[in-house]
N, C-alpha and C positions, 0 to 999 in steps of 0.2 A: 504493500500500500504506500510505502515512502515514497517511491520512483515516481508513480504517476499523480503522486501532490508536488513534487518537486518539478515534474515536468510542467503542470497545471500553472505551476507560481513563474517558473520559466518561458513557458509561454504569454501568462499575465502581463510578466515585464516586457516581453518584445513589443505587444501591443502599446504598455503603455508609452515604449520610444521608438513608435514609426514616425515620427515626424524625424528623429534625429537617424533613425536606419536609414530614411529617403534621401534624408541631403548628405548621408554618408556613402549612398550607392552614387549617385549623382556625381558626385564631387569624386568617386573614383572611377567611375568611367568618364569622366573630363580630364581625370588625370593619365587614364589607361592610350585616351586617343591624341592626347599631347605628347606622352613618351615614345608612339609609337611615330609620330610626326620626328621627334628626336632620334628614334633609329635610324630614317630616312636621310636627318639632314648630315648626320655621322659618313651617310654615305659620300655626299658632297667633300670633306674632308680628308679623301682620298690621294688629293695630290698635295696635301699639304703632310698626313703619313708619311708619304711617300720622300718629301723635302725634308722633314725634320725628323731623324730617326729617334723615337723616344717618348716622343711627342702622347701616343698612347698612355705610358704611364701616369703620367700629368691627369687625362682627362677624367676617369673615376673621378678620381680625387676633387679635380675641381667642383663637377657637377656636385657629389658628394655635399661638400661644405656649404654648397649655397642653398640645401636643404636644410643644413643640419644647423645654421647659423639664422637662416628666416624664418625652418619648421618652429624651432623652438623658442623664436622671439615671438609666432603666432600664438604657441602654446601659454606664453606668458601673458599676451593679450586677453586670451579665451580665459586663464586663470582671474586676471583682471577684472573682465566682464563680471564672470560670476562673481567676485569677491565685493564687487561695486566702486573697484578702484577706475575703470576704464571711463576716460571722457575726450572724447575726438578734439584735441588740440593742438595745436604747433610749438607751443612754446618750447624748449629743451627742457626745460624742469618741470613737465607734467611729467604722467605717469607711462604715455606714448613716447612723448618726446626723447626721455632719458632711453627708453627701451630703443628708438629707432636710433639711437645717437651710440650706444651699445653697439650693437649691430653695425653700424658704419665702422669702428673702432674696430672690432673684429674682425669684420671682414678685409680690411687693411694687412695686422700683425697675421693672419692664418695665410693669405697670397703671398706674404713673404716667406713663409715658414714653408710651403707649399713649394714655390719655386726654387729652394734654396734643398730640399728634401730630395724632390724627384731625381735630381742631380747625383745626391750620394745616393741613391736607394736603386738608379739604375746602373753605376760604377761597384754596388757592394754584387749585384746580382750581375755580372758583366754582360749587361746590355750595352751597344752604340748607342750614345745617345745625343743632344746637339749641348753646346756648353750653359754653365748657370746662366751665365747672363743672358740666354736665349730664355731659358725656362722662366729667370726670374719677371721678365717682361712680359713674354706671354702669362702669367700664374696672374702675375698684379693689373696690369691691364685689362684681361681678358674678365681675371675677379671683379674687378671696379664696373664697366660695362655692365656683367650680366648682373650683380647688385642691382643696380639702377633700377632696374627693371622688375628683380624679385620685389627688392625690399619696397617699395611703392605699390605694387600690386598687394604682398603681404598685407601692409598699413590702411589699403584701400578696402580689402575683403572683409580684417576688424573690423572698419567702420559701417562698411554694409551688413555685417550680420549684425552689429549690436543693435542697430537700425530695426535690423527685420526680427530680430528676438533668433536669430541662429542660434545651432548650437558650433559656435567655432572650431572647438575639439573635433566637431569627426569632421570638418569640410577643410579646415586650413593647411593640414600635412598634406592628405592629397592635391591641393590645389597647388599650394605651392612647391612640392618636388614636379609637378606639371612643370609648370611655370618656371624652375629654375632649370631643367634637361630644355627647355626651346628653347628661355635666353643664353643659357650660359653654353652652349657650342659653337652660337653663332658670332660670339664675343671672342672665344677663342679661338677661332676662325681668322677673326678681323684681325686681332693681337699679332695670328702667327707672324702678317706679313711684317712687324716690324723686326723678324730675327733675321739673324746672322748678314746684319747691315753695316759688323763692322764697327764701326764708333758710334753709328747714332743707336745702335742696341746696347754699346756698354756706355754709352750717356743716358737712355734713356733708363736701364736697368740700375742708374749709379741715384738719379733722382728720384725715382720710384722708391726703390729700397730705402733711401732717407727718409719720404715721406710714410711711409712703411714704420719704420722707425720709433718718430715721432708720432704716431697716433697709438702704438701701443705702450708709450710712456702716459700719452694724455688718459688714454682708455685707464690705466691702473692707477693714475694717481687723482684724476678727476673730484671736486669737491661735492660732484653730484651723486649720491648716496645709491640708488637703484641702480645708474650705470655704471658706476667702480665696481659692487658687488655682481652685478654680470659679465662684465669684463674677469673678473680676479676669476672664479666660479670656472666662466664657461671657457677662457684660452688653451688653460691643460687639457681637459677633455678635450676640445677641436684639435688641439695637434696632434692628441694620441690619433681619435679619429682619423686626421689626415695621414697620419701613417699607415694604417690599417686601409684605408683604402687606395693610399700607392701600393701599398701589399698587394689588394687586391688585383689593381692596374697588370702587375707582373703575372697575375696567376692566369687571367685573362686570356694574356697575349700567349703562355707558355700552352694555354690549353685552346686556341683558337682554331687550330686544324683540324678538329674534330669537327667543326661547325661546318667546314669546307662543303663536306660531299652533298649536306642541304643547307643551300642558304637561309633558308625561312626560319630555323631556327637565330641566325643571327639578328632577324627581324625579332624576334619573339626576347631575345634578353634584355634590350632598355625598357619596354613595360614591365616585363617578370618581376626584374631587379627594384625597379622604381615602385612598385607597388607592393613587393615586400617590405621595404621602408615606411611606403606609408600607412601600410597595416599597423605596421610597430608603432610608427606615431600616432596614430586616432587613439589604440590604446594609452601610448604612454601618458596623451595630451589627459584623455578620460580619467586617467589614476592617478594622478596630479591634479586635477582641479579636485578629485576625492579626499587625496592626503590633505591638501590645504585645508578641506572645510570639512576634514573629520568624519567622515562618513566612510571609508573604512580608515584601520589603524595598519600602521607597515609592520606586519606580522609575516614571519617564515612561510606560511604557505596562506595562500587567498581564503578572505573570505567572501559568503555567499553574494555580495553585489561584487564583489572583482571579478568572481567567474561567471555572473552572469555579462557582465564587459568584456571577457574572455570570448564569452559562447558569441557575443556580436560579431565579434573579426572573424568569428569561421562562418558565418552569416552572411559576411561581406567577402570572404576567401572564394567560397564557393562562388558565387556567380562571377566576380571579377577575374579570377582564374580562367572560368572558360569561357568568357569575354576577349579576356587576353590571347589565349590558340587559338579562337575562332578567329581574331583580327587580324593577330598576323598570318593568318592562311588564307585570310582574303588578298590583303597587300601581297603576300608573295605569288600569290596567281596575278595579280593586276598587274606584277611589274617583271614578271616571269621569273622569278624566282624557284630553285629545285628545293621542293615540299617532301617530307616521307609521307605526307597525307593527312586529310581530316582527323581521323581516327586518332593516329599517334600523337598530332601535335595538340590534341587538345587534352590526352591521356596523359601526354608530359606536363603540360600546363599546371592541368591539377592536381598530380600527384607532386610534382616537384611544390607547388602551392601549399599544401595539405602540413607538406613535412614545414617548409618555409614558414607556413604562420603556426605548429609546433613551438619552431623556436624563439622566432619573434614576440610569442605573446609570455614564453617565458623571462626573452631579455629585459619587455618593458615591462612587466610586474618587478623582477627584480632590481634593474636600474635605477626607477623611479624609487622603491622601497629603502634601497640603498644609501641614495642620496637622502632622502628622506630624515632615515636615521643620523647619516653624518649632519645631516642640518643643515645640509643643502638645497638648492632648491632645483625641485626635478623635473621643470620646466627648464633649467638650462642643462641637463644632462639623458635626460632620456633619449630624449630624440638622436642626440651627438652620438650615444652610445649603442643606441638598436641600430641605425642609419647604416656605419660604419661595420659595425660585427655583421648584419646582415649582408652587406658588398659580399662578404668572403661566405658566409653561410648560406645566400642565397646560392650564388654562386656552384657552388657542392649541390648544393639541394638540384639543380638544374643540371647539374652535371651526374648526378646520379638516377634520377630519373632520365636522362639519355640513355646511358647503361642500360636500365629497367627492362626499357624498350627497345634496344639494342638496335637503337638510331645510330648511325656515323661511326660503325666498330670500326671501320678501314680508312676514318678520317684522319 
């Protein structure tokens, strides 16, 4: 008799958050056909691969951060909303302002760190690759650009949900890891062309990195109380993160031939990848607005409203999964792309999905619970932290479902 009252109360709940499951479908299939626009324009960047050996490493990572740095300044907004802190202002010393002036600061000292990383991380792993000062202009350039863009739509999405009574948590991760794989390729793109110019690359890379510099001295010592402690908070974890996803960059490229014999599955990894991320963030965003306002406690294993937030993302796993191999099996027919087929790619989709949000929803339970407990706030580490480990676990997860289905054994 326990099961089917607990299913009965589980069911209860879903009903009572179909407003927030709808804008949480929505807002991931916006995110699912924006990443898959992002696989497309990866293709365009072919002869710049091609010019700057290395170049690859770099871009995880990039895309990566401008999630992991806008997902979780959303998640602070959405915290905000709820808490009754949030009021659409300009000033710097509102409760926006500090947060978007954070996030500029950030985004800054992690493109230097970023540029100056992929350099040693592709000489430890003996990849060719082009020199710092190329990376470091493309990393910082490329960052600054595709900013613009996230973190303004970011800032603009808060303001339209508080507007419309959204719930921020489940539509910001997805919107904006969208939003940050369209701008931030085509930024890195644009960057490429000012490498290996010679002087104006290591002039331009010599300014850059100064002002680089200077904004992560201002970011930590700033007498604005909400942006110092995001700044101090969130730089450690984004570096680790960016490490972890040039990690990831390398594991990529080392395992990319197997992709060869069907391209469609190459179509099928920037949605995969990007929406395992953003599964991890709806949760982590959800379990963070909870810890703050006490309604569950960060205890070792979940209680009954965390795993009903749990049971959401395989809610949203399922159909966004085969949303994902259904899309990329239509673009790889529309642009004749070699498919192993309906069937498998949408077999692979969800089983690699199944395990993918497994892990995910154990990272963002324990990430945010973590930070929690340190007395951190898990708004600036969740996201950083599932974002990141997911690169390398999706990853697996996607690669082992190949296997499975023993897609590309002769890639």
């Amino acid at each position: 008799m326990a099961f089917p009252r607990r299913a009965r109360r589980l069911w209860a709940y879903w009903r009572a958050e179909q407003r927030t499951l709808r804008q949480g479908f929505v807002a991931l299939f916006i995110s699912s056909g924006g990443d898959l626009l992002a696989g497309l324009a990866l293709g365009f960047m072919t002869n710049s691969l091609q010019r700057l050996p290395g170049l690859i490493v770099l871009i995880p990572a990039a895309i990566g951060m401008r999630g992991n740095i806008f997902g979780a300044l959303g998640s602070r907004l959405g915290t905000g909303i709820h808490s009754g802190q949030f009021e659409a202002s300009r000033k710097p010393d509102s409760f926006v302002g500090q947060n978007a002036l954070a996030a500029t600061f950030l985004t800054l000292s992690t493109s230097l760190f970023l540029g100056a990383a992929a350099r040693v991380v592709s000489f430890a792993f003996g990849l060719t690759s082009i020199s710092v000062w190329d990376y470091l202009v493309i990393s910082i350039i490329g960052g600054v650009l595709g900013s613009v863009v996230v973190g303004g739509a970011t800032v603009g999405i808060a303001v339209w949900s508080h507007r419309r009574a959204w719930d921020l948590d489940s539509v910001s991760a997805p919107l904006v890891t969208a939003i940050g794989d369209i701008a931030t390729l085509p930024a890195l793109w644009a960057a490429s062309y000012l490498a290996e110019i010679r002087i104006v690359t290591v002039s331009v890379g010599i300014v850059a990195g100064m002002l680089c510099l200077f904004a992560t001295w201002r970011g930590l010592v700033t007498s604005l109380p909400i942006a110092r402690r995001v700044v101090r908070e969130s730089a450690p974890i984004l570096f680790l993160a960016g490490l972890v996803d040039l990690l990831a960059g390398t594991v990529v490229e080392g395992r990319i031939e197997r992709f060869i014999a069907f391209p469609a599955l190459l179509i099928l990894i920037p949605p995969f990848l990007e929406d395992t991320n953003a599964l991890a963030g709806i949760l982590s965003s959800r379990l963070g607005s909870k810890l703050h306002l006490g309604a569950i406690d960060p205890k070792p294993f979940p209680q009954p409203l965390a795993w009903v937030d749990i049971s959401i993302n395989f809610l949203f796993a399922v159909s966004v999964f085969f949303m994902v191999g259904l899309s990329a099996e239509i673009v790889s027919d529309l642009t004749g792309k070699a498919s192993p087929g309906l069937p498998t790619m949408l077999g692979v989709s969800l089983t690699a999905g199944f395990l993918a949000t497994i892990v995910s929803s154990a990272i963002a339970y324990y990430s945010a619970v973590a930070a929690y407990r340190f007395g951190f706030d898990p708004d600036n580490h969740g996201i950083p932290i599932g974002s990141s480990v997911m690169d390398l676990a999706g990853t697996v997860c996607l690669i082992a479902a190949i296997l499975l289905f023993g897609v590309g054994a002769h890639g």
